[in-house]
C-alpha positions as CSV (number, residue, x, y, z in Angstrom):
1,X,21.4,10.9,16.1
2,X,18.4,8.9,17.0
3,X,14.9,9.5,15.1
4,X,12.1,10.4,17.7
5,X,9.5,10.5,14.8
6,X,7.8,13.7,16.2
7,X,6.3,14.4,12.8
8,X,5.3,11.6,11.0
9,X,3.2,11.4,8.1
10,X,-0.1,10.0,8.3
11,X,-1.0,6.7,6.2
12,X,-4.0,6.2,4.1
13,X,-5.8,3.6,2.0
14,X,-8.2,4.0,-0.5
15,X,-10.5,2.4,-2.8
16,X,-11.1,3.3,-6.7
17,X,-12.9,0.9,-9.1
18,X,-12.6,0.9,-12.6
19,X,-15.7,-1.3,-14.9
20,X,-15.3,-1.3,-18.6
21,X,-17.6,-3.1,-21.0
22,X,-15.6,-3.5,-24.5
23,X,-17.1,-4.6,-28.2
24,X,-15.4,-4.6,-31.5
25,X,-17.2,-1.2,-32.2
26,X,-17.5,0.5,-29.2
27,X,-16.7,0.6,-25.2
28,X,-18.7,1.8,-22.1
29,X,-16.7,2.4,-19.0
30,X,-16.8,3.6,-15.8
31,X,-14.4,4.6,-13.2
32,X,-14.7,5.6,-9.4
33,X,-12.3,7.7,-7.2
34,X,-12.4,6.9,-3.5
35,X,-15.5,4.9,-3.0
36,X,-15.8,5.5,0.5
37,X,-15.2,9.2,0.6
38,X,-11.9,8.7,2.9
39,X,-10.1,12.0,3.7
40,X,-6.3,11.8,3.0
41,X,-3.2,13.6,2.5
42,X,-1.5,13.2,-0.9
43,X,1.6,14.9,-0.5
44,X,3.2,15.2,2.9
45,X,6.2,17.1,3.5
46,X,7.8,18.1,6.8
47,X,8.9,21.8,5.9
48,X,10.2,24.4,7.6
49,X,8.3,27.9,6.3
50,X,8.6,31.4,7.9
51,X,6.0,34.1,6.5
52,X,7.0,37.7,6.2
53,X,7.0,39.3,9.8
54,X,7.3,35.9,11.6
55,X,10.9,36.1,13.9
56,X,11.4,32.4,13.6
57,X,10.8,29.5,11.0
58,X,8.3,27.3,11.8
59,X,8.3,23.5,11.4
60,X,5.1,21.2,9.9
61,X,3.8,19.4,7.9
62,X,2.7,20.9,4.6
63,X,0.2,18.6,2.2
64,X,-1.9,18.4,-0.9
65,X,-5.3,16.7,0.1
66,X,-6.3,13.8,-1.7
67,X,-9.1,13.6,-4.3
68,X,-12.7,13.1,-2.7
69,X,-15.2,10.7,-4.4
70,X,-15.6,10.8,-7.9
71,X,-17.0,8.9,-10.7
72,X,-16.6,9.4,-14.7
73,X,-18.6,7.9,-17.5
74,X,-16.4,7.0,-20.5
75,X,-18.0,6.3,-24.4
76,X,-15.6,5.5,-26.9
77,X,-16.6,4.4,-30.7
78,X,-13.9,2.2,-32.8
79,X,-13.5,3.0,-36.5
């Protein structure tokens, strides 16, 4: 049986950045989660789901969405 890729799951890139400054005693970094805002889909599944009362199963694509911008500031001290 021959794919007719009727559902396909959509593609994505994105962009972090990580920057840490490190010294014997202590370290400064920072980290970034999609720079550029993109919206994207973490998970994709193609699933068949039928809610309580539907007649028939219905087939889609069920997903997690991906983490919007971020950023977190990071202090660690060495002893």
């Amino acid at each position: 049986m021959a794919a007719n890729y009727s559902r396909t799951a959509s593609g994505y890139f994105i962009t972090d950045a990580v920057l840490n400054y490190t010294r014997p005693k202590y370290e400064i970094g920072l980290v970034v989660n999609n720079v550029f805002n993109t919206k994207w889909k973490e998970t994709q599944f193609d699933t068949e789901t039928r809610l309580k009362g539907e007649a028939n199963a219905v087939n889609e694509i069920c997903f997690t969405p991906g983490t919007p911008f971020s950023a977190k500031l990071s202090v660690s001290v060495k002893f």
